[in-house]
C-alpha positions as CSV (number, residue, x, y, z in Angstrom):
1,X,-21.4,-16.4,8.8
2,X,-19.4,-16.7,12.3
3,X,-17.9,-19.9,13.0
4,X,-18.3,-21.1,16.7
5,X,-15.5,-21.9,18.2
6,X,-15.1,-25.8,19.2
7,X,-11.7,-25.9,20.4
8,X,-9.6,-23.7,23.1
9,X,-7.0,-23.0,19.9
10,X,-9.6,-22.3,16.8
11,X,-9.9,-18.9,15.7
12,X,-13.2,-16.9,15.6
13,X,-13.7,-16.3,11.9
14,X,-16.5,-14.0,10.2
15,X,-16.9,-16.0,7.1
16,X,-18.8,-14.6,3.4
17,X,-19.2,-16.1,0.5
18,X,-18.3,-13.2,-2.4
19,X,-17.0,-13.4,-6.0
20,X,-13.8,-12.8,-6.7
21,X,-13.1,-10.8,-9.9
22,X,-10.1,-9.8,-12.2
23,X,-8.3,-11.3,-15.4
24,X,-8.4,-14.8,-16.5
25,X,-5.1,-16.7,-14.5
26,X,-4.8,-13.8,-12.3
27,X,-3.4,-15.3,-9.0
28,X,-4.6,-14.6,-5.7
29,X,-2.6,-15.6,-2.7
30,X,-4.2,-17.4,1.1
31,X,-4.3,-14.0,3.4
32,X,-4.1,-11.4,0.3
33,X,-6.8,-8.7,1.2
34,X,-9.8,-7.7,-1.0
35,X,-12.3,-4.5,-1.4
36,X,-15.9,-4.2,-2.7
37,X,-16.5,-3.1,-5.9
38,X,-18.9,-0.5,-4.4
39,X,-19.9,1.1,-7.8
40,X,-20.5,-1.8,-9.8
41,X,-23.1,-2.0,-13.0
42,X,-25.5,1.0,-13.1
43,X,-25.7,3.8,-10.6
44,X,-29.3,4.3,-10.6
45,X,-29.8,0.9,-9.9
46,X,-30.3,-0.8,-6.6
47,X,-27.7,-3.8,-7.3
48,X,-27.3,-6.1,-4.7
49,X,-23.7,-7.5,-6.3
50,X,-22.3,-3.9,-4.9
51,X,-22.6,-6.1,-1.4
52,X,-21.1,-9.6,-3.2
53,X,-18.1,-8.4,-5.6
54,X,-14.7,-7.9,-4.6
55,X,-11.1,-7.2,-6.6
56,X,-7.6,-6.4,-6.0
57,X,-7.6,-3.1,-3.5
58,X,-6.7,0.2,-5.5
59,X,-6.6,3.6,-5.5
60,X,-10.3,3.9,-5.7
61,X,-11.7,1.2,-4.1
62,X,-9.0,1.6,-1.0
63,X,-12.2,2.8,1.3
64,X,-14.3,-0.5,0.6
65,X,-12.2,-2.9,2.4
66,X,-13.9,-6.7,2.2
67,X,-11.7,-8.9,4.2
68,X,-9.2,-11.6,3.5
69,X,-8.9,-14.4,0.9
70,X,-9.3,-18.0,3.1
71,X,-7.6,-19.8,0.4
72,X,-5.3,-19.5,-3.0
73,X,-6.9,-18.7,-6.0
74,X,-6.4,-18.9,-10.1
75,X,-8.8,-16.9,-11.7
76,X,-10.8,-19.1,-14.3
77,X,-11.1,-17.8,-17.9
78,X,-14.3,-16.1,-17.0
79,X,-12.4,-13.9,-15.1
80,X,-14.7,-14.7,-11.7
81,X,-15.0,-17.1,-9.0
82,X,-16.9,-17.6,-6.0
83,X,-14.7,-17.5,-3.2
84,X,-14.4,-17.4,1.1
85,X,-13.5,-14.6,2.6
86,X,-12.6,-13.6,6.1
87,X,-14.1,-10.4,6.9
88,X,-13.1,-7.6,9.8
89,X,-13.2,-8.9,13.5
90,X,-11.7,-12.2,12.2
91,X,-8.5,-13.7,13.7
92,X,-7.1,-15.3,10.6
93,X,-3.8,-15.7,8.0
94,X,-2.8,-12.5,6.6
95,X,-0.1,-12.7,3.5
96,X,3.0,-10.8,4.7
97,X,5.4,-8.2,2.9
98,X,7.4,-7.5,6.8
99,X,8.5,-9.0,9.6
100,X,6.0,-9.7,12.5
101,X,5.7,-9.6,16.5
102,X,3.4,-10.8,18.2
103,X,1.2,-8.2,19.7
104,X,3.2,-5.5,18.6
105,X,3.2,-4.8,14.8
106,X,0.6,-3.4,12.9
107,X,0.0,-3.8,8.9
108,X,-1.7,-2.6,6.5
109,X,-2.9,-3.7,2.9
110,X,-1.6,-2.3,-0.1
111,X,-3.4,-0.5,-2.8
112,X,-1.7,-0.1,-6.0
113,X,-1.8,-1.8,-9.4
114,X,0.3,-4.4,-9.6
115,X,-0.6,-8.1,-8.3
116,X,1.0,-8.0,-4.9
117,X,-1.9,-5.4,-4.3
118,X,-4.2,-6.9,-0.7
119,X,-0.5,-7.8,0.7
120,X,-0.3,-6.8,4.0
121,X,3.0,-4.6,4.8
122,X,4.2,-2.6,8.4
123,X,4.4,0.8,6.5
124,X,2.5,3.2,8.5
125,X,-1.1,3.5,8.3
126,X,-3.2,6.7,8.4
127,X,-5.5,4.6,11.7
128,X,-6.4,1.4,12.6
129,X,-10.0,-0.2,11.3
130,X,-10.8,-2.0,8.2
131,X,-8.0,-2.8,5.9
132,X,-5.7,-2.6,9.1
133,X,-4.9,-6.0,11.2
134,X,-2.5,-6.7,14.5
135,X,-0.3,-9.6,13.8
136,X,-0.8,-12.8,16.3
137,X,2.2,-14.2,15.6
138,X,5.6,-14.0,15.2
139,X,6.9,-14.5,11.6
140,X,11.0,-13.9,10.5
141,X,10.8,-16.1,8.0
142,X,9.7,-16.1,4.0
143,X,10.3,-12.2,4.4
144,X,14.4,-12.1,2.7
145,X,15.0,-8.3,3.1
146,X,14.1,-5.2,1.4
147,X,15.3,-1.4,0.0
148,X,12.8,1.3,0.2
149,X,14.7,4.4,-0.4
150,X,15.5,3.9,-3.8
151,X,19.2,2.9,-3.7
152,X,18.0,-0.8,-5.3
153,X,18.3,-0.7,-9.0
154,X,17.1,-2.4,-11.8
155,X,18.5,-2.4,-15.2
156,X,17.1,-5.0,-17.7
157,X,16.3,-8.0,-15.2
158,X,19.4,-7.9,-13.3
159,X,18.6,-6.2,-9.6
160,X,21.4,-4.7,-7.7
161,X,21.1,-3.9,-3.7
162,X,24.1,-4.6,-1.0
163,X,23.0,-7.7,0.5
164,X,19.9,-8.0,-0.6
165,X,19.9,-11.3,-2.2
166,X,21.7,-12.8,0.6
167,X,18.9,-15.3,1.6
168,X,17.4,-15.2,-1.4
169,X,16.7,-18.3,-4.4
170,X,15.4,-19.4,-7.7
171,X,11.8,-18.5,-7.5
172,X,11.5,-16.4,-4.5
173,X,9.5,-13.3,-5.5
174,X,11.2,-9.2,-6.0
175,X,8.0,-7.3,-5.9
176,X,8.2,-4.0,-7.0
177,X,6.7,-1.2,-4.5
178,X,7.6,1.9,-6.8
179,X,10.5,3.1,-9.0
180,X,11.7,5.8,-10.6
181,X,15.3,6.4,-12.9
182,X,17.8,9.1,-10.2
183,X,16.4,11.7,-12.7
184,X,13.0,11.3,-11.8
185,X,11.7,9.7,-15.0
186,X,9.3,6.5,-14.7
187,X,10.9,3.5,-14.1
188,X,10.0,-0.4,-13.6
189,X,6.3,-1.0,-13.3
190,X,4.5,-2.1,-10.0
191,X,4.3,-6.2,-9.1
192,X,6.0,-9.1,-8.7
193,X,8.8,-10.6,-10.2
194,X,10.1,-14.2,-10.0
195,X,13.8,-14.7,-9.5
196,X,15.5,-16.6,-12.4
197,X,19.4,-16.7,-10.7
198,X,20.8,-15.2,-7.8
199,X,24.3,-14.0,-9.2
200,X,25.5,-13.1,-5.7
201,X,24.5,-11.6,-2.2
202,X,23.8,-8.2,-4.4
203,X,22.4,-9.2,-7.3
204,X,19.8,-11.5,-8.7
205,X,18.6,-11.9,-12.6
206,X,14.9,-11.5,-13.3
207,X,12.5,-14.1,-15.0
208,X,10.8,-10.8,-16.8
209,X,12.1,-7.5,-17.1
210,X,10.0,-4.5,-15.6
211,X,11.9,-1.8,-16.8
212,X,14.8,0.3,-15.7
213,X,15.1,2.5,-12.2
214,X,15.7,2.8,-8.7
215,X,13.4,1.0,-6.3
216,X,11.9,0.4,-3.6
217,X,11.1,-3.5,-3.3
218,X,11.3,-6.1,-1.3
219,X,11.9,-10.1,-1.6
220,X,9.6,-13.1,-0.4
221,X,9.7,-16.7,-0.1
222,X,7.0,-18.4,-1.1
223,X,3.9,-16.7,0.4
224,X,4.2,-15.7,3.9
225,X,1.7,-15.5,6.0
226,X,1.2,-14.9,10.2
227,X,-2.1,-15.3,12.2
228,X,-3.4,-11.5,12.7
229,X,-6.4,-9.9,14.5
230,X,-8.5,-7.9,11.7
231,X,-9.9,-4.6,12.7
232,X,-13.3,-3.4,12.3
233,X,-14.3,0.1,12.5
234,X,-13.8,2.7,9.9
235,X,-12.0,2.4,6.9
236,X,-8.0,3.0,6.8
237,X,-8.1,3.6,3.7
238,X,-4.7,1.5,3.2
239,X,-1.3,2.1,2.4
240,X,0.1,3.1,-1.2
241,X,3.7,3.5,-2.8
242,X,4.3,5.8,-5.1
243,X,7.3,7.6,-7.1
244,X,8.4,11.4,-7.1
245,X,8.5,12.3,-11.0
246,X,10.4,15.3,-12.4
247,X,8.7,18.4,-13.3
248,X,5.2,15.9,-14.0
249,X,2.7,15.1,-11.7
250,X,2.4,11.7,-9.3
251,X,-0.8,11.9,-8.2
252,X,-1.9,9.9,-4.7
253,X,-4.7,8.3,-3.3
254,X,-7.2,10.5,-1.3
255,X,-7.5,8.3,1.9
256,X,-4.5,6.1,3.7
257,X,-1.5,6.7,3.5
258,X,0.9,7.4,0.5
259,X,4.7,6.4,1.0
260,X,6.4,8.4,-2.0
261,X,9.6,6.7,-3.4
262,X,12.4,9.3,-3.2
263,X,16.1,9.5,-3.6
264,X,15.9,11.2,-6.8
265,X,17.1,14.6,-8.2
266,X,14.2,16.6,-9.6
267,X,15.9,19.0,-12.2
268,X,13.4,20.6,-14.1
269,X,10.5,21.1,-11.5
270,X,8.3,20.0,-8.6
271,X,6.8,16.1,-8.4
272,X,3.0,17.3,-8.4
273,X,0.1,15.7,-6.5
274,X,-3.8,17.5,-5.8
275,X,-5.4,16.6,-2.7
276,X,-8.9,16.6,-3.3
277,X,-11.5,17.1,-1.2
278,X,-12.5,14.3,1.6
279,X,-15.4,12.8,1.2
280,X,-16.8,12.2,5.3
281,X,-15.9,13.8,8.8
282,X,-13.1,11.9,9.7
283,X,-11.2,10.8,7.1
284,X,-7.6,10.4,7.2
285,X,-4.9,11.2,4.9
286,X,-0.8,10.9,5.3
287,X,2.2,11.2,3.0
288,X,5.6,10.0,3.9
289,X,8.8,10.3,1.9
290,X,11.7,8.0,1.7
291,X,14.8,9.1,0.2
292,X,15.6,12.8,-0.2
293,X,14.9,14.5,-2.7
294,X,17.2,17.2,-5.0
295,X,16.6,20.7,-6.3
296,X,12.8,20.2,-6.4
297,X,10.2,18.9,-4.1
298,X,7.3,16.9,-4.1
299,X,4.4,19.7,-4.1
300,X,1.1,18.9,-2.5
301,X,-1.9,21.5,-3.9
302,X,-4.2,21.1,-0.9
303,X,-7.9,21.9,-2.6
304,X,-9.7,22.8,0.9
305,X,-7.6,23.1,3.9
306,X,-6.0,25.1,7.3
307,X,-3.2,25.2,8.1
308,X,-3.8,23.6,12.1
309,X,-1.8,24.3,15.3
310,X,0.1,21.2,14.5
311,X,1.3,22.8,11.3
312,X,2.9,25.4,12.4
313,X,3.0,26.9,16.6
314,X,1.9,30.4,14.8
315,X,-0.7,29.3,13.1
316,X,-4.3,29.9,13.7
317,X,-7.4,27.9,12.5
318,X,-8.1,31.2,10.2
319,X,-4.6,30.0,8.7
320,X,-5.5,28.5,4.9
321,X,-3.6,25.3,3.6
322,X,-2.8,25.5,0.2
323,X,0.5,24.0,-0.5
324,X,3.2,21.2,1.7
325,X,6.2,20.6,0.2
326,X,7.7,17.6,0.8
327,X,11.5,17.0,0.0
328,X,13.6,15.7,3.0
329,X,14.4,11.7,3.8
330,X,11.8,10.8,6.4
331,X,9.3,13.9,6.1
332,X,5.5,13.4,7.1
333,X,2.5,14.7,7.2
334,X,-0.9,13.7,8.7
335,X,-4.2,16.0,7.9
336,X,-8.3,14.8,8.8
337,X,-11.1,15.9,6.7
338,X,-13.4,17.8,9.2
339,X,-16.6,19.3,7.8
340,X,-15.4,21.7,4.3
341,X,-11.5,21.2,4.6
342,X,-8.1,19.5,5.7
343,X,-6.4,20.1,9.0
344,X,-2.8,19.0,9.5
345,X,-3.4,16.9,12.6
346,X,1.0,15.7,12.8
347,X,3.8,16.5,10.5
348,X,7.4,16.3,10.4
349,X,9.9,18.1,8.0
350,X,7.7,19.6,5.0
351,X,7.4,23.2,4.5
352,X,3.7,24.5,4.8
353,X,1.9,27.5,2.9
């Protein structure tokens, strides 16, 4: 339902009543964003919970964007809860993972696997729409810093960046967007992490240990949250992180945006990844790469595709996509799903075949 505004400075909410589902104790955070569980129970039937049940956003559900959580919640043993949430065309409390101006910055939520998942972060976005919100207000504070191009490490618990722990306390949160070791193995797994010491302005000691490898992260206070406009419209598809992998694939999302992890030195071969088909006219899909990579690339296998006059100034629209390799520090690529294939719509850096 819409609450009616009774005061000059309330907020125009569009409120729903959903349930929330997971693991027992799972712990969901005021602001944290939420997708449908679109496919739920039996296809053939016409189930009406498809409309009511919501989860953690991931790399499947990324396109079913519900809204925002209006309060903290502890999964009960049952695994579900009845819940509020704050759906698109709200002007509400997003939970933070950047910096904020008012008016100005953008954010996304994150899809992934690990529990900061429905955090909302300034990483760029494939468009704006659901899943996608302006920030309201400006917030500098509960955000401590953060490394995304893989030059944080983690070996055991102890975490080692320049300066990174420079604000930083017991308890503040490391979450972990993606990692991998500098050879391109897998590293520390996805989430968050709650500080047990802070050794220094580089380094701080781990409650739990999530493995060994480069990282990008970034640290939080406490949850932090800023007053944000949620769009409506068509689905973003969010924003994911993932690693470049030696010689093995690292497959992304089909819809958003995927922010590969690099930094790395791919000996034995290419960090693999299939694009497959879209799924509506429309839809938009983006990699960007952080960190150059060594020797190798990360190869995208484009299943339908041209190449676009953005691609390349020679190209025509009779000009098949098949491949991008992406390799250098900052390289991007944008493609839409128009009819039967993927057009490169903007890119920067990646070689295209």
């Amino acid at each position: 339902m819409k609450n009616d505004a009774q005061h000059i400075s309330q907020t125009q909410k569009i409120e729903k009543r959903v349930k929330l589902k997971g693991t027992s104790g799972d712990v969901f955070k005021l602001g944290d964003g939420v997708c449908y569980d679109r496919d739920y129970g039996t296809a053939a039937d016409r189930e009406g919970r498809r409309d009511k049940y919501v989860e953690r956003p991931t790399v499947s559900n990324g396109l079913n964007f519900a809204g925002v959580l209006a309060a903290n919640v502890t999964l009960p043993s049952t695994g579900e809860v009845m819940v509020t949430i704050y759906e698109p065309g709200s002007t509400c409390l997003v939970s933070l993972g950047s910096d904020t101006v008012v008016n100005a910055t953008h954010l996304w939520a994150l899809a992934g696997s690990g529990d900061a998942a429905g955090r909302f972060r300034s990483d760029t976005g494939a468009k704006l729409g659901r899943g996608a919100a302006k920030a309201l207000q400006t917030v500098t504070t509960g955000n401590l810093g953060e490394s995304i191009d893989g030059t944080a490490v983690v070996s055991t618990k102890t975490v080692t960046k320049t300066g990174l722990f420079a604000s930083a306390s017991v308890g503040d949160i490391v979450v972990i967007l993606a990692s991998s070791t500098a050879a391109g193995a897998a590293g520390a797994t996805q989430g968050q992490y709650t500080i047990a010491t802070v050794t220094d302005a580089d380094n701080a000691i781990l409650a739990t240990a999530p493995g060994d490898g480069d990282l990008a992260c970034y640290v939080i206070s406490g949850n932090p949250v800023a007053l944000a406009y949620l769009y409506d419209g068509e689905e973003t598809g969010l924003v994911e992180w993932i690693e470049a992998l030696d010689n093995a694939a690292s497959q992304s999302m089909v819809s958003g945006v995927t922010h590969i992890l690099g930094g790395v030195t791919l000996g034995a071969g290419d960090s693999t990844s299939t694009l497959a088909d879209g799924t509506f006219p429309g839809q938009s899909k983006g990699f960007s790469l952080h960190g150059a990579l060594t020797t190798q690339d990360y190869l995208l296998t484009v299943t339908s595709g041209f190449q676009g006059v953005a691609a390349a100034e020679a190209a025509t629209a009779t000009t098949a996509l098949a491949t991008i390799e992406i390799d250098g520090d900052g390289d991007y690529t944008f493609l839409e799903w128009f009819q039967d294939e993927w057009i490169i719509t903007k890119h920067g850096g990646p070689t295209i075949a």
